[in-house]
C-alpha positions as CSV (number, residue, x, y, z in Angstrom):
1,X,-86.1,120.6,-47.2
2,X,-83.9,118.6,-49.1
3,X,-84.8,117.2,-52.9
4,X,-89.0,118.1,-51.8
5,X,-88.8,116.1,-48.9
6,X,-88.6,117.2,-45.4
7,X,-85.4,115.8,-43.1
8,X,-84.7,115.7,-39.4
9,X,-81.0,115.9,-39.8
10,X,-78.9,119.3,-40.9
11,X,-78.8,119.3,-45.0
12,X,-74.7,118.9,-44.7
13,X,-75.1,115.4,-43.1
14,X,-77.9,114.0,-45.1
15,X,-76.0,115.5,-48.1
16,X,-72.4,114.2,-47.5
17,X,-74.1,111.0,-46.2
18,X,-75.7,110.7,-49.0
19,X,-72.6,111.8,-51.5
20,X,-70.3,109.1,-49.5
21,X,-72.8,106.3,-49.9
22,X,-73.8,107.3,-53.5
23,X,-69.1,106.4,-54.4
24,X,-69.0,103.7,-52.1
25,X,-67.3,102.9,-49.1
26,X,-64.5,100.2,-48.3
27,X,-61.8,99.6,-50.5
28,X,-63.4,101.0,-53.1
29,X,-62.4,104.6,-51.6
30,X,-58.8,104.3,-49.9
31,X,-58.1,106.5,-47.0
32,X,-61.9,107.6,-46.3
33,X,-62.2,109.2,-42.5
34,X,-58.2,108.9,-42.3
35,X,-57.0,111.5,-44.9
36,X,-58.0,115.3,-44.5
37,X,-59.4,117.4,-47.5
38,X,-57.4,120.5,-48.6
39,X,-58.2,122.9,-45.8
40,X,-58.8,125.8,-48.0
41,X,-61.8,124.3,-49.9
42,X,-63.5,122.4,-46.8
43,X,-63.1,125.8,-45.2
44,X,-65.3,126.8,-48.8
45,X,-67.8,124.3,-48.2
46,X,-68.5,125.2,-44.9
47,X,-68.8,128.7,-45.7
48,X,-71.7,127.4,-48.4
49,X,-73.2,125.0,-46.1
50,X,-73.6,127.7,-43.3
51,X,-74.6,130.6,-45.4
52,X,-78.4,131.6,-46.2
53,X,-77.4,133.0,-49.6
54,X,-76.1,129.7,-50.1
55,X,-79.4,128.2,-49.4
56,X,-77.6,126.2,-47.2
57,X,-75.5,124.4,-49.8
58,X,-79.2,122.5,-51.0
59,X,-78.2,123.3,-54.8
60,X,-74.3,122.3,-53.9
61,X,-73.7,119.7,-56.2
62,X,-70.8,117.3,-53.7
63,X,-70.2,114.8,-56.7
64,X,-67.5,117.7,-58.0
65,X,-65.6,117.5,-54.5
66,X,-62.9,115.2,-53.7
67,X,-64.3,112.2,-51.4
68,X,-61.5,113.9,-48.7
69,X,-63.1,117.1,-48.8
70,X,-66.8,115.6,-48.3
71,X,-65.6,113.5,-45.7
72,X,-63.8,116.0,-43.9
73,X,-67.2,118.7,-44.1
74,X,-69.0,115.2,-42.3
75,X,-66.6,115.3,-39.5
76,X,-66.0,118.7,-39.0
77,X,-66.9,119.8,-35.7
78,X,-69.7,122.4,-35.4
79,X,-70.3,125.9,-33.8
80,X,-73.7,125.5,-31.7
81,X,-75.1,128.3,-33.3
82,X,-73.8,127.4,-36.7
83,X,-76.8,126.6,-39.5
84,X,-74.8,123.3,-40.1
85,X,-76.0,121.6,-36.9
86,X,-79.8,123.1,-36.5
């Protein structure tokens, strides 16, 4: 459940879908998909986006993150059992 509304894909990519089309894409955001966000704080946000406490990072607000770091929580690959792919 994501803003009321019920979604077929995992919260973390509807979220940092939605975050990466909400700045823009292109030139307007140099290096997006080729440069890696700081290790430490993706490592954060997956620890949000996988935790129940967290709700799942539904109340994370991604427009405080640094396009890298979003980008790099998109691509990041997942644990089968991990909330961030069911």
């Amino acid at each position: 459940m994501i803003a009321g509304q019920r979604h077929e894909l995992p919260g973390v990519v509807f979220s940092t879908v939605e975050e990466i089309y909400r700045r823009g894409q292109g030139d307007k955001v140099p290096g997006m998909l080729r440069q890696h966000g700081e290790p430490s704080r993706v490592a954060k946000l997956v620890q949000i986006y996988d935790s129940a406490s967290e709700n799942y990072g539904e109340h994370h607000d991604l427009s405080i993150e640094s396009i890298h770091n979003v980008t790099s929580l998109y691509v990041l690959p997942r644990e089968p059992h991990s909330a961030l792919t069911t």
